[in-house]
N, C-alpha and C positions, 0 to 999 in steps of 0.2 A: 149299680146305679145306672140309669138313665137318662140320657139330657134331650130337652128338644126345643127348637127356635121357633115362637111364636112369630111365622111371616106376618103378621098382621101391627106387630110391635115393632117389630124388629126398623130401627131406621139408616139401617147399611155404616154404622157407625165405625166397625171393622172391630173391636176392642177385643171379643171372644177369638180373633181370626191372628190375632197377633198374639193374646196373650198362650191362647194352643194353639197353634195352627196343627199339631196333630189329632185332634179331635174337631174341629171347624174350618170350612171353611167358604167361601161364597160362591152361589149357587151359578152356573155357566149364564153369561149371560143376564146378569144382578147383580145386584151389592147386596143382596139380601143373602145373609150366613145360614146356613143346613148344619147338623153333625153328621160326624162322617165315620162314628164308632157306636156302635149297638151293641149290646151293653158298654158302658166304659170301661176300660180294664183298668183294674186296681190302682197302677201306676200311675193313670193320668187322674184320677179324682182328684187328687187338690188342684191341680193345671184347671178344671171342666169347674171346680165349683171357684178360683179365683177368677175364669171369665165371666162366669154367671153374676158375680158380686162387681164386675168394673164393666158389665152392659150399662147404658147409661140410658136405656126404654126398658129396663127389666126384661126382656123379651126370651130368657132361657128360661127353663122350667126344668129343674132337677125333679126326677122321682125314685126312691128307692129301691 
């Protein structure tokens, strides 16, 4: 799986940056959140898709 932070939605809310902070987290200098794992590893999917589900701009984009 794949995740990625629409910066265009994304409104620095932090929500993906707390609930993983090891697959997110904000960009130097921003409050706008990046991922920080290419692919995700097995282990963290449920972690990457319960931040995806408590972004509150939808602003992750899971892909398969």
């Amino acid at each position: 799986m794949r995740a990625h932070v629409d910066p265009l939605k994304c409104r620095t809310a932090g929500e993906c940056v707390k609930a993983c902070p090891e697959a997110f987290r904000f960009l130097e200098g921003s409050k706008k959140a990046t991922v920080t794992r290419d692919p995700i590893p097995p282990g963290l999917m449920e972690k990457v898709c319960q931040a995806a589900t408590l972004c509150p701009a939808n602003a992750i984009v899971l892909q398969p």
